[in-house]
C-alpha positions in Angstrom: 21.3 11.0 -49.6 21.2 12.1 -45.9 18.7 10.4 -43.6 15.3 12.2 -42.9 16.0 13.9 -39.5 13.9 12.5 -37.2 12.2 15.9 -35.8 10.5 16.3 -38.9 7.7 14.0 -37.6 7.0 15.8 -35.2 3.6 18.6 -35.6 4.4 21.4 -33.1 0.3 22.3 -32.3 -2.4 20.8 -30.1 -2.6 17.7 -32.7 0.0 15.6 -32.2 0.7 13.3 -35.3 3.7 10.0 -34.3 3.3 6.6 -34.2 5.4 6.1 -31.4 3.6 5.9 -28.2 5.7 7.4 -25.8 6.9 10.5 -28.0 2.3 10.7 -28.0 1.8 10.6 -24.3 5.0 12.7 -23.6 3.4 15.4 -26.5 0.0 15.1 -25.3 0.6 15.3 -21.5 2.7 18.7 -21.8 0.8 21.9 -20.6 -0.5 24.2 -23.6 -2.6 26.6 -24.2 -6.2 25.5 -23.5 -5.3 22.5 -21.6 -3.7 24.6 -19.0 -6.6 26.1 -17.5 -8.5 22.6 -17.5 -5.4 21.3 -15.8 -5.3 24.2 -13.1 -9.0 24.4 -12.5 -8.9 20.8 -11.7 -6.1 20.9 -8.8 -8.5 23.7 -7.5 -11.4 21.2 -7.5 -9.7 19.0 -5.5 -7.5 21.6 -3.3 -10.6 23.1 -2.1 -12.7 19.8 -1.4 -11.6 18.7 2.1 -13.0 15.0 2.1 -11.2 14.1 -1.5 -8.1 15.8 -0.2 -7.8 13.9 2.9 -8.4 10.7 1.4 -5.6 11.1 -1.5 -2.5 12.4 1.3 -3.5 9.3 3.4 -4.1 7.2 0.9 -1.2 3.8 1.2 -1.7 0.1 1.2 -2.0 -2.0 3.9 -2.7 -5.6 3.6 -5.4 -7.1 6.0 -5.1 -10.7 7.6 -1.6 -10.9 6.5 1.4 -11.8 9.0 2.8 -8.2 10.4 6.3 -7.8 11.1 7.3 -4.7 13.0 10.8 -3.1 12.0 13.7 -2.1 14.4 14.5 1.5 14.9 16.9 2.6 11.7 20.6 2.4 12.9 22.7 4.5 10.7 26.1 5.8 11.7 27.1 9.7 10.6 28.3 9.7 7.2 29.3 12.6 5.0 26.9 13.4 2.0 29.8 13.9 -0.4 31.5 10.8 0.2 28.4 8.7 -0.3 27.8 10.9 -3.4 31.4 9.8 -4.7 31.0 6.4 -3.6 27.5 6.1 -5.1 27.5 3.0 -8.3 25.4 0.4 -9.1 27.2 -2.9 -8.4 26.8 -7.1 -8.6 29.7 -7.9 -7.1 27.4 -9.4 -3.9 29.5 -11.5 -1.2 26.6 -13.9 -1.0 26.3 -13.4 2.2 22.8 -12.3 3.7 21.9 -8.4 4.7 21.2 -8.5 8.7 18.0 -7.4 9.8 19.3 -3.9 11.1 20.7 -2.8 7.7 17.2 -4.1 5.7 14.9 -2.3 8.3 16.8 0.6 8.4 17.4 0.9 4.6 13.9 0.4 4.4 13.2 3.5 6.7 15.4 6.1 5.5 14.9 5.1 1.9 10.5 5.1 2.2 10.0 5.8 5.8 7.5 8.2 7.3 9.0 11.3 9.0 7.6 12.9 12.4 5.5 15.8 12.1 7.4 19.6 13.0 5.9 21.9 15.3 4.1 23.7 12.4 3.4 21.0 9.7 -0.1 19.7 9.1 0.6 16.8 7.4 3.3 13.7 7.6 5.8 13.8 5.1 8.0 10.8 4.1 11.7 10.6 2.9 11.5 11.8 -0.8 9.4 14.1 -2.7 5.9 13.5 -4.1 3.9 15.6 -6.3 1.2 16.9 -4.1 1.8 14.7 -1.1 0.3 11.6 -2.7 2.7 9.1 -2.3 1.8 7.1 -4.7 4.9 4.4 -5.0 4.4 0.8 -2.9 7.5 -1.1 -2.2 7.8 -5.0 -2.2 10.9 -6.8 -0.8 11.4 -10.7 -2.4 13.5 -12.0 -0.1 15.8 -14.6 -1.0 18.3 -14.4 2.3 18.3 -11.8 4.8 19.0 -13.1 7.8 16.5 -13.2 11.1 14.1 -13.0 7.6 12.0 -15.9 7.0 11.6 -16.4 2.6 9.3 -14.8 0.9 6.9 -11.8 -0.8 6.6 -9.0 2.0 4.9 -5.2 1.1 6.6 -2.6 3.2 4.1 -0.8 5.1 5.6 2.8 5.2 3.3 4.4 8.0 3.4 1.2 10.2 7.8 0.9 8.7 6.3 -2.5 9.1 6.4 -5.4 6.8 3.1 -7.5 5.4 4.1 -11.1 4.7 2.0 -11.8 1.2 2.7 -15.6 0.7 3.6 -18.1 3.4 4.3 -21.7 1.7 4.7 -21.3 -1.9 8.0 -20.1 -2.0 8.4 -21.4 -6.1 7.2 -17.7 -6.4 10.9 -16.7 -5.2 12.6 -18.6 -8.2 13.7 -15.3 -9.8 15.4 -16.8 -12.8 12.3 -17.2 -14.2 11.2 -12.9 -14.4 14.1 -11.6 -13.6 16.9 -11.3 -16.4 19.5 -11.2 -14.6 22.9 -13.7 -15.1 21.4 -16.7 -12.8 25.5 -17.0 -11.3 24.7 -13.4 -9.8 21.0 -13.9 -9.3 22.5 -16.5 -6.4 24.1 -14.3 -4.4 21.6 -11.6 -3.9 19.8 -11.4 -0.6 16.8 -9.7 -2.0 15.2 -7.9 -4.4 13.3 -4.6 -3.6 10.7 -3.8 -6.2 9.0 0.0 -6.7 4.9 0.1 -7.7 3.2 3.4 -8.8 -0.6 3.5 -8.1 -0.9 6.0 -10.7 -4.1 6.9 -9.6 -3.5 8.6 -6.4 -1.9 11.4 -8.8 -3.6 11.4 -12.0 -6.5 12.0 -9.3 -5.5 15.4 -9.4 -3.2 15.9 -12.2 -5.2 14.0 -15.1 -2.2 12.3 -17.4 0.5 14.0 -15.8 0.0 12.8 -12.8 1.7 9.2 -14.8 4.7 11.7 -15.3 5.0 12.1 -11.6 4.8 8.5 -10.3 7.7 7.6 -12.8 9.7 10.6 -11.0 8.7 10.2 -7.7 9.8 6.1 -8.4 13.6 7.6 -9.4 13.6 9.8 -6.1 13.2 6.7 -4.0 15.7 4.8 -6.1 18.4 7.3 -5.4 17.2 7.0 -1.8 18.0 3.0 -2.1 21.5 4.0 -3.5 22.7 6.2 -1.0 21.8 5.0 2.2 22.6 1.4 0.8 25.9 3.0 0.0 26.4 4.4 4.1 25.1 0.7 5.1 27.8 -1.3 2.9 25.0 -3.3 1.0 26.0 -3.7 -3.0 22.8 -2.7 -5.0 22.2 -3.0 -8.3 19.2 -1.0 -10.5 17.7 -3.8 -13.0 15.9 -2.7 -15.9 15.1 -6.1 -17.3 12.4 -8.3 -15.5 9.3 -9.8 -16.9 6.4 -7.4 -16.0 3.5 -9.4 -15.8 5.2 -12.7 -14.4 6.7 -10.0 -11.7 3.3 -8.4 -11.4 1.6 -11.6 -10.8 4.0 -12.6 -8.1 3.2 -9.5 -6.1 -0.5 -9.6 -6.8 -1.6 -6.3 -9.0 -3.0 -5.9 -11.3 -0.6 -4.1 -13.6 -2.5 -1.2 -14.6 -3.8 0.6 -11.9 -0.9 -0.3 -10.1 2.1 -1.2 -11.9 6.0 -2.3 -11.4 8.2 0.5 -12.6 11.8 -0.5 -10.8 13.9 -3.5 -9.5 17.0 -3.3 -7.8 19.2 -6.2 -6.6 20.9 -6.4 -2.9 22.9 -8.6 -1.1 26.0 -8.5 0.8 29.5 -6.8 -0.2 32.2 -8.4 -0.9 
């Protein structure tokens, strides 16, 4: 007898019947009928308020009474889009040498930066799209070995491109083996590892529960960012999908549910 196909759990109405969380949220967070006009009549709401507006597009963390480290201005030669396109892989085959200072600052900038103003916008933009101009994904760097770099947890302000030094002495909190599964031998030889937050409620604000759909897409715009301006710079970078959330959580100080990790990715020198 053939197995039951699997679509047959699924009830195409406004009721959603699955035991599987994620097929539930993705179900119950898709626009329909009734819930569309709630939906647009709420983006109206906060559209036409001025003061809840201007709070949400300028909305980004900065930490107080924290070491501030101004970044250089990015240095990135001319490269051609398609041969970084072609070149484009995740990799782990890191030289174990460190990342200079120039290529982590101006990674940093092109991949999250904040872009001038044009002559007719009203608003700063920054180097990927973002559902309503909320911004809502944080960067950490965990430095392990970039050189001119002392050790430890930094937060990457974007509108300052300036990075917050979180912890000072307790550098046991850059023992990755320990939330990070990743083969220790490779683990070694990275000089960093960049790590993408969504503060989910700087668009569920304004989008109710998709606004979580939006922070997870916004998080893979910046990640392609990572990839091919890493790629122009010569840095190896890897995507990881396997860390411990709330041991990594912990080591960058959220609380994991109104703002939570949703990406890791590896770098370190080429070889």
């Amino acid at each position: 007898m053939s197995a039951k196909p699997i679509w047959t759990n699924f009830i195409f109405s406004d009721e959603i019947v699955d035991n599987n969380p994620s097929t539930t949220y993705h179900e119950n967070s898709k626009l329909r009928g009734r819930y569309l006009y709630e939906f647009s009549s709420k983006i109206e709401a906060v559209t036409n308020n001025a003061d809840a507006l201007g709070f949400m597009q300028f909305a980004y963390k900065s930490y107080k009474n924290v070491k501030r480290i101004p970044l250089n201005k990015p240095e990135l030669n001319h490269v051609l889009l398609e041969d970084v396109l072609l070149q484009r892989k995740s990799s782990t085959n890191f030289s174990g040498q460190p990342i200079c200072r120039t290529s982590l600052d101006t990674l940093l900038f092109y991949c999250l930066g904040q872009r001038e103003r044009g002559e007719n916008d009203n608003k700063t933009t920054r180097m990927y799209p973002s559902a309503g101009a909320l911004y809502p994904t944080e960067a950490y760097l965990l430095n392990v070995d970039i050189d001119g770099l002392n050790r430890g947890v930094y937060h990457y302000n974007a509108v300052e491109h300036a990075l917050e030094h979180l912890y000072r002495k307790d550098e046991a909190l850059l023992d990755l083996k320990d939330y990070i599964l990743f083969p220790e031998s490779e683990l070694e030889k990275i000089s960093a590892v960049v790590v993408l937050t969504s503060v989910f409620t700087r668009t569920k604000e304004k989008y109710g529960e998709r606004g979580y759909r939006f922070g997870l897409l916004e998080a893979g715009h910046v990640s392609q960012n990572f990839y091919l301006v890493s790629t122009a710079l010569g840095i190896e970078l890897c995507s990881m999908g396997g860390y411990l959330d709330l041991e990594l959580e912990a080591r960058l100080g959220i609380d994991g549910i109104t703002e939570s990790v949703v990406c890791a990715m590896a770098i370190g020198g080429k070889s």
